[in-house]
N, CA and C atoms as a LAMMPS dump frame, in Angstrom:
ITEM: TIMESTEP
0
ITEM: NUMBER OF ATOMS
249
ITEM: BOX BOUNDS ff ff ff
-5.0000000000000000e+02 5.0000000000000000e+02
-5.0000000000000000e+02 5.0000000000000000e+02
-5.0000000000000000e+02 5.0000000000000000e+02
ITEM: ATOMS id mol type element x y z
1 1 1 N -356.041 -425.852 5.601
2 1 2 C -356.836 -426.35 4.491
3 1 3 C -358.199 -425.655 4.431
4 2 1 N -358.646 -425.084 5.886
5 2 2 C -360.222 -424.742 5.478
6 2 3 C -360.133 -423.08 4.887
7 3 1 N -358.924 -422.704 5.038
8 3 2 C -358.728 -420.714 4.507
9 3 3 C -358.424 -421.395 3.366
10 4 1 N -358.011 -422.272 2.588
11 4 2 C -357.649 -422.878 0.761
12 4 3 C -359.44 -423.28 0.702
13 5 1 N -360.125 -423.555 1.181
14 5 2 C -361.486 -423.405 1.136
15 5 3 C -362.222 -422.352 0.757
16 6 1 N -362.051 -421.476 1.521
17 6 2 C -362.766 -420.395 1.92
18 6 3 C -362.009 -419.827 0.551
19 7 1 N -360.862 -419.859 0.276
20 7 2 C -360.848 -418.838 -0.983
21 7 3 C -361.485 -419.702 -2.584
22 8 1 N -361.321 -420.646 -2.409
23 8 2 C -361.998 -421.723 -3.145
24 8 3 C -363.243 -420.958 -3.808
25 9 1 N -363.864 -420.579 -2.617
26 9 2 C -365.572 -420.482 -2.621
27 9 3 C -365.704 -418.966 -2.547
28 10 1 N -364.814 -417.659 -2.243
29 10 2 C -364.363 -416.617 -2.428
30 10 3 C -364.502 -415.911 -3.741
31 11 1 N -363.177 -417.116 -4.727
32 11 2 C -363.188 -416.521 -6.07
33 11 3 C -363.887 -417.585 -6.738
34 12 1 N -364.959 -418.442 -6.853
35 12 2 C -365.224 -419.369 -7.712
36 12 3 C -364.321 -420.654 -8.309
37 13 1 N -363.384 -420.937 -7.864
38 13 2 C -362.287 -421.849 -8.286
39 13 3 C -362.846 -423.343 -8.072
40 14 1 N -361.998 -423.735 -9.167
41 14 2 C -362.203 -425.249 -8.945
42 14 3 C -361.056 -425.738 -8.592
43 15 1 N -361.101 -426.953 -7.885
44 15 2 C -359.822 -427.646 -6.71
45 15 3 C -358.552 -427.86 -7.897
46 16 1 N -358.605 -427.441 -9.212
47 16 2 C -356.855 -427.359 -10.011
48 16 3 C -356.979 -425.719 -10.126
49 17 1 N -357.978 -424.848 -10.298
50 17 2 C -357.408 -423.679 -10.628
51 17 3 C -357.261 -423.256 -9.09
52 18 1 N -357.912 -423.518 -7.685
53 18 2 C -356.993 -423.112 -6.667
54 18 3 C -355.77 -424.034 -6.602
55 19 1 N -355.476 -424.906 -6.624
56 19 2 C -353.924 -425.408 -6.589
57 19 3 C -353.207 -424.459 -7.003
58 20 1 N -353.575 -424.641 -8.906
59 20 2 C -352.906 -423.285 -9.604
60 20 3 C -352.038 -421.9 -8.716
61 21 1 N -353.622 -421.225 -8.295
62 21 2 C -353.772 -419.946 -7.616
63 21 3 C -352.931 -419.792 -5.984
64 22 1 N -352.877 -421.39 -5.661
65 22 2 C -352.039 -420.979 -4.266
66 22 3 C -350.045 -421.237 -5.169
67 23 1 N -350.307 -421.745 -5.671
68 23 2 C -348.588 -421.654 -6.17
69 23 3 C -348.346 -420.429 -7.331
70 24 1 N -349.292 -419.786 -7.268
71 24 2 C -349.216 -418.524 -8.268
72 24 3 C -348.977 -417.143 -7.572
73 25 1 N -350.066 -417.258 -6.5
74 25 2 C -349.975 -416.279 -5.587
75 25 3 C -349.721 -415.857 -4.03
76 26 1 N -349.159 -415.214 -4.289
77 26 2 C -348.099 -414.801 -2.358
78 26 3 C -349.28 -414.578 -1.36
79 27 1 N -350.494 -413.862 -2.195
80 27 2 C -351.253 -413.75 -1.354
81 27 3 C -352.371 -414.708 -0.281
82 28 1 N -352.449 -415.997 -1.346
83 28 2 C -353.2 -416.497 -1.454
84 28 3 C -352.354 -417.411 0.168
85 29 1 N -350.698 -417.88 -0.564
86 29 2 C -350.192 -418.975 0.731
87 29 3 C -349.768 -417.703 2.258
88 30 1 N -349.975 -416.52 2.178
89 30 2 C -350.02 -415.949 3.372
90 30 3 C -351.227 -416.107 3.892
91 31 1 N -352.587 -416.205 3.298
92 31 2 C -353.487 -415.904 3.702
93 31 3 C -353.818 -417.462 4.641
94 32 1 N -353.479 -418.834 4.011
95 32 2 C -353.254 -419.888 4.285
96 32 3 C -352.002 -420.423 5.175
97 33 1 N -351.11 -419.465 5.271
98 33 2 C -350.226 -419.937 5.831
99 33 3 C -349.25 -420.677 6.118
100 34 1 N -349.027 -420.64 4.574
101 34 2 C -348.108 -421.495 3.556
102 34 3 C -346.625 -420.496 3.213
103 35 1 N -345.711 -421.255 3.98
104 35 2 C -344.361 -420.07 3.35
105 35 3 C -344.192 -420.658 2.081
106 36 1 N -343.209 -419.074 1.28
107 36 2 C -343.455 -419.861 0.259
108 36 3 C -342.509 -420.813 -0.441
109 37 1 N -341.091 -421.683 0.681
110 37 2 C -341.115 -422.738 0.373
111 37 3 C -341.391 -423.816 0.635
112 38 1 N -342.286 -423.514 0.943
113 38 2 C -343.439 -425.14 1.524
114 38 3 C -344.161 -425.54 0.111
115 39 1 N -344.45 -426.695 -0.214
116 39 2 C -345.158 -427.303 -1.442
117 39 3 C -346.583 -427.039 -0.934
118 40 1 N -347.447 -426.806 -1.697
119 40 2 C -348.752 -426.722 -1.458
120 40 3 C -349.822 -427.942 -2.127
121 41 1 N -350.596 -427.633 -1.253
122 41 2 C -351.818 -429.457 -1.752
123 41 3 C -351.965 -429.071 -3.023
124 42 1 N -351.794 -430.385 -3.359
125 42 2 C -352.525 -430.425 -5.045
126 42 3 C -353.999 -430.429 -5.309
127 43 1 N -354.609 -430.549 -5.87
128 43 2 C -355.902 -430.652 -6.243
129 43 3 C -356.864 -431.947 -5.381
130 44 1 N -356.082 -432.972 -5.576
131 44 2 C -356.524 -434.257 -5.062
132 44 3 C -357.028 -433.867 -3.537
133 45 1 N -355.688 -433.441 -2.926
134 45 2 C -355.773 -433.045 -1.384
135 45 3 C -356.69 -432.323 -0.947
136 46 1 N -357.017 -431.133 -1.716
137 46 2 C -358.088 -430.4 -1.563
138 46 3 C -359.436 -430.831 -1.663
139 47 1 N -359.303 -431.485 -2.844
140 47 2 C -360.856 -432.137 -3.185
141 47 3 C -361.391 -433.767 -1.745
142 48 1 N -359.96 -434.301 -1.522
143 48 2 C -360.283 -435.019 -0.307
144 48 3 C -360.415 -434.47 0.883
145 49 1 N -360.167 -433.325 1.225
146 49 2 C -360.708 -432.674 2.465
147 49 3 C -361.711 -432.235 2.631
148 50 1 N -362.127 -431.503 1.709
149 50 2 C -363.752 -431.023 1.502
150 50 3 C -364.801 -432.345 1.621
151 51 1 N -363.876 -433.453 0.956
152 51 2 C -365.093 -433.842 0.96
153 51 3 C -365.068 -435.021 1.918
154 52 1 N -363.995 -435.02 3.099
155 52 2 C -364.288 -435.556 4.644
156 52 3 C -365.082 -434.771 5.418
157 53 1 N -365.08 -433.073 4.93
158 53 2 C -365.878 -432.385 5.879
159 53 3 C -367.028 -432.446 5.882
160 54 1 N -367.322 -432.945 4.357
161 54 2 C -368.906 -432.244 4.026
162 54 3 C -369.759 -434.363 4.743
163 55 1 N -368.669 -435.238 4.724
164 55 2 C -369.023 -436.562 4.874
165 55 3 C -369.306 -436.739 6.529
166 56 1 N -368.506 -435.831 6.955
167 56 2 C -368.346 -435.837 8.647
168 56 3 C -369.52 -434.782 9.167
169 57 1 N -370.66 -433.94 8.394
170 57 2 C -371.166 -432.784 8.609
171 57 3 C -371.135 -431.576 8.851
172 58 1 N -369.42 -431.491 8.748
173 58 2 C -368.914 -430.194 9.206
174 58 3 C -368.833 -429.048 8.108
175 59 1 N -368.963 -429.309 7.163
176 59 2 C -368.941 -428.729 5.753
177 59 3 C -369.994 -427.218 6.037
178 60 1 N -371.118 -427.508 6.101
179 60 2 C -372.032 -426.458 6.28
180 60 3 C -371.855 -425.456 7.254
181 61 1 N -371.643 -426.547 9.103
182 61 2 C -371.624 -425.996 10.046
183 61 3 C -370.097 -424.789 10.395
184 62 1 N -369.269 -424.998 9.721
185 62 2 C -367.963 -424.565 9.485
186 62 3 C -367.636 -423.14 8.742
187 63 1 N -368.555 -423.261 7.56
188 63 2 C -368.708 -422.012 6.623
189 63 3 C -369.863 -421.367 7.359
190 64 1 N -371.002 -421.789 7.968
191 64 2 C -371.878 -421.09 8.807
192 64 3 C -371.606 -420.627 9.692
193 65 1 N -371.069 -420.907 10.723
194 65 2 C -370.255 -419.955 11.807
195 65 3 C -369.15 -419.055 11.179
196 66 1 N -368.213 -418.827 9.823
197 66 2 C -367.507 -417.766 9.549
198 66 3 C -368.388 -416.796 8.788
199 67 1 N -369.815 -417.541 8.49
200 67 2 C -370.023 -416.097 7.981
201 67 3 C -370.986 -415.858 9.418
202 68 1 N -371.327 -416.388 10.172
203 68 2 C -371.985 -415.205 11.363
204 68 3 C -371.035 -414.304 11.894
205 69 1 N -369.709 -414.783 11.814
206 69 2 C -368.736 -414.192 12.461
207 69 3 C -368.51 -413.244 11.69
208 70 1 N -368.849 -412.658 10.5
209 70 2 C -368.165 -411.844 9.466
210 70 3 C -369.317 -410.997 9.715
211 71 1 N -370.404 -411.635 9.845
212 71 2 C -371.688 -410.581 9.662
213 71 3 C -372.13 -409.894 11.367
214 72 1 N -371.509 -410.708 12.366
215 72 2 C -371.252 -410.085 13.79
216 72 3 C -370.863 -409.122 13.726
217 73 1 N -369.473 -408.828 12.925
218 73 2 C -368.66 -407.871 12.673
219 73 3 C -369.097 -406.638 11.439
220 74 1 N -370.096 -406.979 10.682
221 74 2 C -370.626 -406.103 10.074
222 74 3 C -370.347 -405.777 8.559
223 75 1 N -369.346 -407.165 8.424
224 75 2 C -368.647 -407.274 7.217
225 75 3 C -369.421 -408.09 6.163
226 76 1 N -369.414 -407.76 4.644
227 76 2 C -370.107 -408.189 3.371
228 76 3 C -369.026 -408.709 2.801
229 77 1 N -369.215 -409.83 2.172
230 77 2 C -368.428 -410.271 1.071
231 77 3 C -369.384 -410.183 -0.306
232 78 1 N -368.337 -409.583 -0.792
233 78 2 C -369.284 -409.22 -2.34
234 78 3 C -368.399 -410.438 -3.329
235 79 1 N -368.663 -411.045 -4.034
236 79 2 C -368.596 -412.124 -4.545
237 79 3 C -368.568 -411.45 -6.304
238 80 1 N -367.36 -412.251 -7.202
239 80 2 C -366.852 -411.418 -8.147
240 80 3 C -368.146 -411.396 -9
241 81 1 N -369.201 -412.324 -9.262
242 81 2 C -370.142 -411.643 -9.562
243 81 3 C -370.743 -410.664 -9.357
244 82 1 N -371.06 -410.051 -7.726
245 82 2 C -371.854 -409.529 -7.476
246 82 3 C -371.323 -407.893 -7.427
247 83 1 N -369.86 -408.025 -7.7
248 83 2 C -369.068 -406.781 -7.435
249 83 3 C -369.753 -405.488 -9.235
């Protein structure tokens, strides 16, 4: 659920157009780890996980350690705006 996050916040999506986007795209349930005949969370599911994380404090601390880890490594995410 937290890589259906991370692309969430990746491409700008909101919790129905990633639903959408993980039953649309191969890439999206490899990247998550979703075969693809497994059903994938709906919108609801998504929007209730985020928002146990962000209720439990882990929300910030969670996306803050993957991007030190990205930027350890020397890696940019350019964001479809910024591309």
């Amino acid at each position: 659920m937290l890589k259906a996050l991370l692309l969430q916040q990746f491409y700008g999506l909101s919790d129905a157009d990633l639903e959408e986007a993980i039953n649309d795209r191969v890439s999206f349930r490899r990247f998550i780890g979703l075969p693809l005949e497994a059903s994938s969370p709906d919108h609801t599911t998504l929007c209730r996980f985020r928002n146990r994380l962000v209720e439990a404090g882990l929300s910030e601390k969670l996306f803050g350690e993957f991007s030190r880890q990205l930027e350890a490594r020397g890696l940019v995410l350019i964001g479809k705006d910024m591309a």
